[in-house]
GUNUFI-233537 format. One record per residue (C-alpha): x, z, y; residue in three letters; residue number from 0. Coordinates in nm, 2 decimals, padded with zeros to 4 digits, always signed. Layout:
GUNUFI-233537
       xx       zz       yy   rest    nr
        X        Z        Y    ALA   NUM
...
This chain:
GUNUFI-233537
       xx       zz       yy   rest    nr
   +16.22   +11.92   +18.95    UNK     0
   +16.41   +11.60   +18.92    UNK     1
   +16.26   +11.26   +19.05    UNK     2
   +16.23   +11.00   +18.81    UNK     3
   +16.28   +10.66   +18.96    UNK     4
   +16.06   +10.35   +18.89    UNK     5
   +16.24   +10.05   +18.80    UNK     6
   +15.98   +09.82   +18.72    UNK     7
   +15.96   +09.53   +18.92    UNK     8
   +15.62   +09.50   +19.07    UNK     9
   +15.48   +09.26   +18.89    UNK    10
   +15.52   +09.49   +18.57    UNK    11
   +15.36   +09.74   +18.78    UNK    12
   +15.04   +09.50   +18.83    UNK    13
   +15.08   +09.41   +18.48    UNK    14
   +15.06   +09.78   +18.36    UNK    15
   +14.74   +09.82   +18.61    UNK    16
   +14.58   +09.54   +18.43    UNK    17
   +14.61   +09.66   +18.12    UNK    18
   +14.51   +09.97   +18.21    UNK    19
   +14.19   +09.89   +18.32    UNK    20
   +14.11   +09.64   +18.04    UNK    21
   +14.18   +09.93   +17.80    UNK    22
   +13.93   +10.15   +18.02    UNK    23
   +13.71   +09.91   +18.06    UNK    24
   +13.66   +09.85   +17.71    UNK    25
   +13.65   +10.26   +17.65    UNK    26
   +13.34   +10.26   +17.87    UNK    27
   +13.18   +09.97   +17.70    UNK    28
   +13.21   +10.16   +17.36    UNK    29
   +13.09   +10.50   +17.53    UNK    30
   +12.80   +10.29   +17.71    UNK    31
   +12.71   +10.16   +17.35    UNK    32
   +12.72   +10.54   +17.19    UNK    33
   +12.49   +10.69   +17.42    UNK    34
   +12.25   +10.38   +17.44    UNK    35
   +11.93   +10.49   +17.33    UNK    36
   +11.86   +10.24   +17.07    UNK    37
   +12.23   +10.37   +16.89    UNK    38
   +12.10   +10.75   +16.92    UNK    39
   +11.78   +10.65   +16.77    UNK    40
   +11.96   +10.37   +16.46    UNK    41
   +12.19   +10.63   +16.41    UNK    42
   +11.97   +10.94   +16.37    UNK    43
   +11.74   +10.67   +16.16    UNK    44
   +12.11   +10.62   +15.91    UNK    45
   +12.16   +10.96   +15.84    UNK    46
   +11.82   +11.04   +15.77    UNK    47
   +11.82   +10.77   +15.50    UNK    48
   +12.13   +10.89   +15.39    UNK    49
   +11.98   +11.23   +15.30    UNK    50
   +11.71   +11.10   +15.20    UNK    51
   +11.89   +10.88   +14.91    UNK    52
   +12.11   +11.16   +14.85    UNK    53
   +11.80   +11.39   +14.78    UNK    54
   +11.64   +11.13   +14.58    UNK    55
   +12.00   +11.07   +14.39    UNK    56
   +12.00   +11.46   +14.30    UNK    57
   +11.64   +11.44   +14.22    UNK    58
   +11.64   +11.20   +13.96    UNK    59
   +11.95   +11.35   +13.80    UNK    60
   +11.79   +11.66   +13.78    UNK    61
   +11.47   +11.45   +13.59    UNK    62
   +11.67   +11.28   +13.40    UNK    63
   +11.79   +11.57   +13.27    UNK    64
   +11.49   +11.78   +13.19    UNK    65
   +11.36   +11.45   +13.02    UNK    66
   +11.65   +11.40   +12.84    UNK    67
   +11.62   +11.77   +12.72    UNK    68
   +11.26   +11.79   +12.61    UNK    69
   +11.33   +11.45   +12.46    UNK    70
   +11.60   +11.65   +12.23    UNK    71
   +11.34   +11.89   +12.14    UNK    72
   +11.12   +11.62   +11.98    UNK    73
   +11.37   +11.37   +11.84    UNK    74
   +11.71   +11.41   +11.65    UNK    75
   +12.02   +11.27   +11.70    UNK    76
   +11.93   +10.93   +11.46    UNK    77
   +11.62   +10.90   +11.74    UNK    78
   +11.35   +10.99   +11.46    UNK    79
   +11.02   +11.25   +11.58    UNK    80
   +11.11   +11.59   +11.43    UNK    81
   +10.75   +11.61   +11.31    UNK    82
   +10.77   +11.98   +11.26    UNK    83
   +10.79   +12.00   +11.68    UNK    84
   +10.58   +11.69   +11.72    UNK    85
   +10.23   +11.70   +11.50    UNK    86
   +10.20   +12.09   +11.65    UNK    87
   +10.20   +11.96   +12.02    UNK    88
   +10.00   +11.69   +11.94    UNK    89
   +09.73   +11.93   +11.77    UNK    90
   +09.73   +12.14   +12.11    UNK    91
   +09.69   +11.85   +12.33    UNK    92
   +09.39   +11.69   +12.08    UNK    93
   +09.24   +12.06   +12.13    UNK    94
   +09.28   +12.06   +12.52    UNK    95
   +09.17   +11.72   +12.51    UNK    96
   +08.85   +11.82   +12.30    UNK    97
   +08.77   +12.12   +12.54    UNK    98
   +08.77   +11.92   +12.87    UNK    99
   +08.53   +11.64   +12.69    UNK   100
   +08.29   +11.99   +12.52    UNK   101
   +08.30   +12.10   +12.93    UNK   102
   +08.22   +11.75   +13.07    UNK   103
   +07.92   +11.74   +12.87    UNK   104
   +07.80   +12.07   +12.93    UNK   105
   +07.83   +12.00   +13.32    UNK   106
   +07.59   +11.67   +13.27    UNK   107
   +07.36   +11.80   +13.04    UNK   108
């Protein structure tokens, strides 16, 4: 194997050494702040938020689309009720409505 010589004078040589240990010095300051416990914990608490917002992001797409559907069921496309959908719905939840108020009474009396 052939020798490589240095020729840096030495006060390149100290210079590389300081820079050097600046540059590992400031390696172990960001690895000291990474696996500080109060970084674990903020960034555990980030991506928990994170899902959380994404879950809630998907979940009210996923409303907004069942609302939007029943919504078409009930109204046309000029936004008036389609009455023949509408009064029959309306009959059912007078009925269940009527029902609950017939039990309630029986219950008290």
């Amino acid at each position: 194997m052939a020798e490589t010589s240095d020729t840096r004078t030495p006060a390149q040589i100290e210079a590389d050494i300081k820079r050097r240990r600046n540059v590992l010095a400031e390696t172990l300051d960001e690895i000291g702040v990474r696996v500080h416990p109060q970084t674990i914990v903020a960034d555990a608490k980030a991506k928990v938020v994170a899902n959380i917002d994404h879950t809630v992001g998907r979940a009210y797409v996923q409303v907004n689309r069942v609302v939007s559907e029943v919504r078409a069921q009930f109204v046309d496309e000029e936004g008036a009720p389609r009455l023949e959908r509408v009064v029959p719905v309306a009959l059912v939840v007078v009925g269940v409505v009527g029902l609950l108020a017939l039990g309630s009474r029986r219950r008290r009396g």
